[in-house]
MDTraj code that builds the backbone (N, CA, C; nanometers):
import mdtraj as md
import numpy as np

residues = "UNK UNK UNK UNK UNK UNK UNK UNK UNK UNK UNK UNK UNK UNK UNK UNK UNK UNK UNK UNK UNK UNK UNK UNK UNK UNK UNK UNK UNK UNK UNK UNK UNK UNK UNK UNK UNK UNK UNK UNK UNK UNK UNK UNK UNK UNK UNK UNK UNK UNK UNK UNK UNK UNK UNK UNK UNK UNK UNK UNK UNK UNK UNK UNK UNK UNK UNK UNK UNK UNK UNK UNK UNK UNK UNK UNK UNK UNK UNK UNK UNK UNK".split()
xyz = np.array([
    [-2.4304, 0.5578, -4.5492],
    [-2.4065, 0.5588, -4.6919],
    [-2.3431, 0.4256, -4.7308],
    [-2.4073, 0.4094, -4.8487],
    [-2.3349, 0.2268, -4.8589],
    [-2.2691, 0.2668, -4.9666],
    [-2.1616, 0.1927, -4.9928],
    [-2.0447, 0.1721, -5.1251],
    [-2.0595, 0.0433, -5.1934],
    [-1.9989, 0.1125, -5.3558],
    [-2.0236, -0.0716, -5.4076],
    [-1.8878, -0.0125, -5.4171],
    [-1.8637, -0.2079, -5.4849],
    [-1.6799, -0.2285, -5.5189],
    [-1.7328, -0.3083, -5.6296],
    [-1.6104, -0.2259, -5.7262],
    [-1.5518, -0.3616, -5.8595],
    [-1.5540, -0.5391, -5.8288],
    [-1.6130, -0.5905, -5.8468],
    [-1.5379, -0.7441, -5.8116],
    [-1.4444, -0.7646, -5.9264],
    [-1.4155, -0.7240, -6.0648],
    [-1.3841, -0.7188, -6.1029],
    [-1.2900, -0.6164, -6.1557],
    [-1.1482, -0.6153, -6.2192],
    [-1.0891, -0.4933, -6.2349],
    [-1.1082, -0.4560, -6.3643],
    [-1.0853, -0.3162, -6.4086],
    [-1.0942, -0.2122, -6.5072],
    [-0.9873, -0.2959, -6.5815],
    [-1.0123, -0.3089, -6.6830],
    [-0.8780, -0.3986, -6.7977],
    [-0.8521, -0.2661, -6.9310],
    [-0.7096, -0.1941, -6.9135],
    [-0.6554, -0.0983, -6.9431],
    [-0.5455, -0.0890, -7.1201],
    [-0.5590, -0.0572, -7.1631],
    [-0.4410, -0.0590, -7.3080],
    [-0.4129, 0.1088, -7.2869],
    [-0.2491, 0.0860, -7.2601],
    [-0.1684, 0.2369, -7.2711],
    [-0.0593, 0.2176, -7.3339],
    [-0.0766, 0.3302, -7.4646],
    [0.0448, 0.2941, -7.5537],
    [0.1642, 0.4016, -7.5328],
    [0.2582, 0.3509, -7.5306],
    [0.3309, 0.5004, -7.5462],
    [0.4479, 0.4963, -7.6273],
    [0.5242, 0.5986, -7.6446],
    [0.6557, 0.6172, -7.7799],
    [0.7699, 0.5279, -7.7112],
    [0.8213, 0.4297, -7.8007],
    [0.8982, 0.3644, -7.7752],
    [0.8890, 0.2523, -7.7544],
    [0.9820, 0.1673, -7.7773],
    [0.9879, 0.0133, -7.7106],
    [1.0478, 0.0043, -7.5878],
    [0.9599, -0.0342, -7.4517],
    [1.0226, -0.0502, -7.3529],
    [1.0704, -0.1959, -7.3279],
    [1.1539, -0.1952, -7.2311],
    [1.2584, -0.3340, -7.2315],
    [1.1933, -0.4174, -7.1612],
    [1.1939, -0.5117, -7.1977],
    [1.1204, -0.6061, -7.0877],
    [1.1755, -0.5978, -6.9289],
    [1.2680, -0.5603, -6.9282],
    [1.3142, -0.5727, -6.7648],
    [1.2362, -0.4788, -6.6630],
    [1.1775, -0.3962, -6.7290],
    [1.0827, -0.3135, -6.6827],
    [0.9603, -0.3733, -6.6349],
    [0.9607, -0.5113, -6.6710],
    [0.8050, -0.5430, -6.6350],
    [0.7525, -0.5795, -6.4720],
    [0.8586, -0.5931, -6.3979],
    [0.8312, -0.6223, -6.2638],
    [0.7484, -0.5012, -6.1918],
    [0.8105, -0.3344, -6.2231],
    [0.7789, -0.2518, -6.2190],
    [0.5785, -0.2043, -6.2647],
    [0.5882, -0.3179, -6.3510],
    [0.4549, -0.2301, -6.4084],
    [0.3565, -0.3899, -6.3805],
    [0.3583, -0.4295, -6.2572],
    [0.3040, -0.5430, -6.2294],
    [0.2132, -0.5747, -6.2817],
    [0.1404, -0.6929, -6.3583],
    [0.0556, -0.7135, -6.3691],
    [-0.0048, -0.7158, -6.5279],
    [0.1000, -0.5841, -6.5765],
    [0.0557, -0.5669, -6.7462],
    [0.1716, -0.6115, -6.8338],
    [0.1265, -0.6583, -6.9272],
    [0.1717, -0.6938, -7.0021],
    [0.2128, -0.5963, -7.1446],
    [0.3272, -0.6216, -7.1837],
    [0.4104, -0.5462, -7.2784],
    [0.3851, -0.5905, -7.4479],
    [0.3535, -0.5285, -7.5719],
    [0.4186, -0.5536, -7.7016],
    [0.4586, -0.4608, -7.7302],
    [0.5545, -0.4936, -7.8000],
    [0.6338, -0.4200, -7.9320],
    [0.5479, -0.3826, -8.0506],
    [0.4853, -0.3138, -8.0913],
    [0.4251, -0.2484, -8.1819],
    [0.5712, -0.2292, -8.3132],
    [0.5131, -0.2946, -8.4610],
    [0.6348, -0.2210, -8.5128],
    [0.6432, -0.0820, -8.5606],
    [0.5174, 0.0095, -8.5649],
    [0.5313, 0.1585, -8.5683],
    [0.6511, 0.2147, -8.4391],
    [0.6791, 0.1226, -8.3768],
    [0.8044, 0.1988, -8.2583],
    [0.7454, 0.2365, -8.1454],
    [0.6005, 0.1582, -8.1376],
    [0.5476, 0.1959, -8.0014],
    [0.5488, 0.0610, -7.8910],
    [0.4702, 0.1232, -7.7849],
    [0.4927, 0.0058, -7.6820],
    [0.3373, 0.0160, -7.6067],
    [0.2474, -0.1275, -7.6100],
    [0.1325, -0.0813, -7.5184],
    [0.1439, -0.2311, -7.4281],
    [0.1029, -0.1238, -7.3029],
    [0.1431, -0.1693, -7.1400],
    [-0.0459, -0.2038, -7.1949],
    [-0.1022, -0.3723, -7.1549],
    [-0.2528, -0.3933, -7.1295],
    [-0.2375, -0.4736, -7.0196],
    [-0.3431, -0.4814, -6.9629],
    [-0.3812, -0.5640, -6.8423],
    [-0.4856, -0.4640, -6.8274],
    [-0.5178, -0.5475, -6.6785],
    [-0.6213, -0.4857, -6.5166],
    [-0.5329, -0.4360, -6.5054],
    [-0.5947, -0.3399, -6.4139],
    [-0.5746, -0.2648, -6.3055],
    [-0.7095, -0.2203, -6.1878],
    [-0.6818, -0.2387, -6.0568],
    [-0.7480, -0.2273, -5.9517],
    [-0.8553, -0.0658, -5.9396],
    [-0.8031, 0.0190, -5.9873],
    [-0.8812, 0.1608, -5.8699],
    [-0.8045, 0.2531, -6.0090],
    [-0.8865, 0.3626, -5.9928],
    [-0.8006, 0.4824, -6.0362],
    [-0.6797, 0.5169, -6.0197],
    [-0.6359, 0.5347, -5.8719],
    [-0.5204, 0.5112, -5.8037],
    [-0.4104, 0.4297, -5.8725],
    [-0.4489, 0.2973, -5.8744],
    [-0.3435, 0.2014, -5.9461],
    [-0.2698, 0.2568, -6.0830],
    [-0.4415, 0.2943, -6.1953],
    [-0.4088, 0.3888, -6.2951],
    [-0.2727, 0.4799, -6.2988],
    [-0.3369, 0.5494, -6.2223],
    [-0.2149, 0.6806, -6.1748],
    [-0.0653, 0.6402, -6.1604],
    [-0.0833, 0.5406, -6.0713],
    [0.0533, 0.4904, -6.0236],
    [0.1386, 0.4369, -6.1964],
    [0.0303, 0.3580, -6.2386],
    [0.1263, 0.3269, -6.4081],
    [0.1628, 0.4366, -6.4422],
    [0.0814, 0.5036, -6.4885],
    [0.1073, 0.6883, -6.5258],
    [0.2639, 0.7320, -6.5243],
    [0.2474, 0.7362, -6.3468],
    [0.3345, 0.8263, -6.2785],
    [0.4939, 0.7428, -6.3497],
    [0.4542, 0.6385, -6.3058],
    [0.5543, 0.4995, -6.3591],
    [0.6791, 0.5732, -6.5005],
    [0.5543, 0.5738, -6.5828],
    [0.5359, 0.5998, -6.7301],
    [0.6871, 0.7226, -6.7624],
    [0.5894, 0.8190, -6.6871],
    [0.6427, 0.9724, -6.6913],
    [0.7884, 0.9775, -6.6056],
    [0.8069, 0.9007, -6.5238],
    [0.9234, 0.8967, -6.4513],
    [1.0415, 0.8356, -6.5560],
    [1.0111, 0.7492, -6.6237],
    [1.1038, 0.6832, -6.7335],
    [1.1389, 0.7976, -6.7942],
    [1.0280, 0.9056, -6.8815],
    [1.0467, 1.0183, -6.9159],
    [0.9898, 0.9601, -7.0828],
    [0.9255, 0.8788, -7.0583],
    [0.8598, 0.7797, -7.2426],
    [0.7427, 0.8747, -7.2735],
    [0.6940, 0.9395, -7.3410],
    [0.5586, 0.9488, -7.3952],
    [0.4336, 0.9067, -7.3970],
    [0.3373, 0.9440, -7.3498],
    [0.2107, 0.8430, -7.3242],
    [0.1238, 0.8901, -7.4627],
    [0.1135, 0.7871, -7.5655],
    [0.0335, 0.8587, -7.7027],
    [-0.1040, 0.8658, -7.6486],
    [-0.1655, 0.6675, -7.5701],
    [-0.2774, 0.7063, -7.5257],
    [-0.2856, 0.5886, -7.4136],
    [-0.4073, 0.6448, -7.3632],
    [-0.4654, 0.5582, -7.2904],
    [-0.6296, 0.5257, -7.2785],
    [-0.6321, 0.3597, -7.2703],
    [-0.7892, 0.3657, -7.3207],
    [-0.8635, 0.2493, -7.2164],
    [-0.9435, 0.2700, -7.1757],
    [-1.0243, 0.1613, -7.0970],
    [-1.0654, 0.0200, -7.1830],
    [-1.0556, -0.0380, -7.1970],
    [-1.0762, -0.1221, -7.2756],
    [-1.2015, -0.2628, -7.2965],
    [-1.1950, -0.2459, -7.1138],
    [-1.3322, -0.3512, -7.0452],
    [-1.3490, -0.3500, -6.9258],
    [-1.4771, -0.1907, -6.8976],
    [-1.4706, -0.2004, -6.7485],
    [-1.5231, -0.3165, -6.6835],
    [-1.5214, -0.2678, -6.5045],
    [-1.5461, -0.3856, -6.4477],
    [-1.6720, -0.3334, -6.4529],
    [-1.7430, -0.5001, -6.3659],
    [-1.9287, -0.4696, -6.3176],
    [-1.9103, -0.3596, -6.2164],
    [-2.0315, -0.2894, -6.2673],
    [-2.0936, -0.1674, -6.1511],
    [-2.1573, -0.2842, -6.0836],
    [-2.1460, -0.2100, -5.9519],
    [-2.2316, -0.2455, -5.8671],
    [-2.1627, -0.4010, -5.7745],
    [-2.0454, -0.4593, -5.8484],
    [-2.0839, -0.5944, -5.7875],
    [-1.9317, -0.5596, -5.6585],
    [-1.9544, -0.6393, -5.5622],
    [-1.8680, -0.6235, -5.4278],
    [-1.7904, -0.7091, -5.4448],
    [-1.6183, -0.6128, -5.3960],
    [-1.4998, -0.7722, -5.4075],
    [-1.4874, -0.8576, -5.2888],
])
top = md.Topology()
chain = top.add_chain()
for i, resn in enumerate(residues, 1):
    res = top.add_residue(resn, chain, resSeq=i)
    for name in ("N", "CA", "C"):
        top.add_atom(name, md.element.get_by_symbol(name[0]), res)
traj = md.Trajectory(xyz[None], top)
């Protein structure tokens, strides 16, 4: 059975309630933070795998913040190998 891989990663926008602090950002490697002035906060970047997904998630919910949403924004190529 053969597998393909992303060469490219899934590029993600997750907003959730609140303004988170920037000191948080080491934690959420890779994405980047705004301040929304409705009082929200969206975490965008890549991210690698579903998995990675999850791991922001889990991230998210451990703070105990609200996730309003989450949206794919620009998958990667099907088909191409990293």
């Amino acid at each position: 059975m053969s597998e393909t891989h992303a060469s490219a990663e899934d590029h993600y926008e997750i907003r959730i309630k609140g303004h988170l602090d920037d000191r948080w950002a080491d934690w959420f490697e890779g994405l980047t933070f705004t301040h929304e002035s409705d009082g929200t906060t969206i975490l965008d970047g890549p991210l690698t795998d579903q998995a990675a997904l999850h791991g922001v998630l889990n991230r998210i919910r451990d703070l105990g913040l609200p996730i309003i949403s989450v949206q794919l924004v620009r998958p990667a190529r099907k088909g191409a190998r990293k």
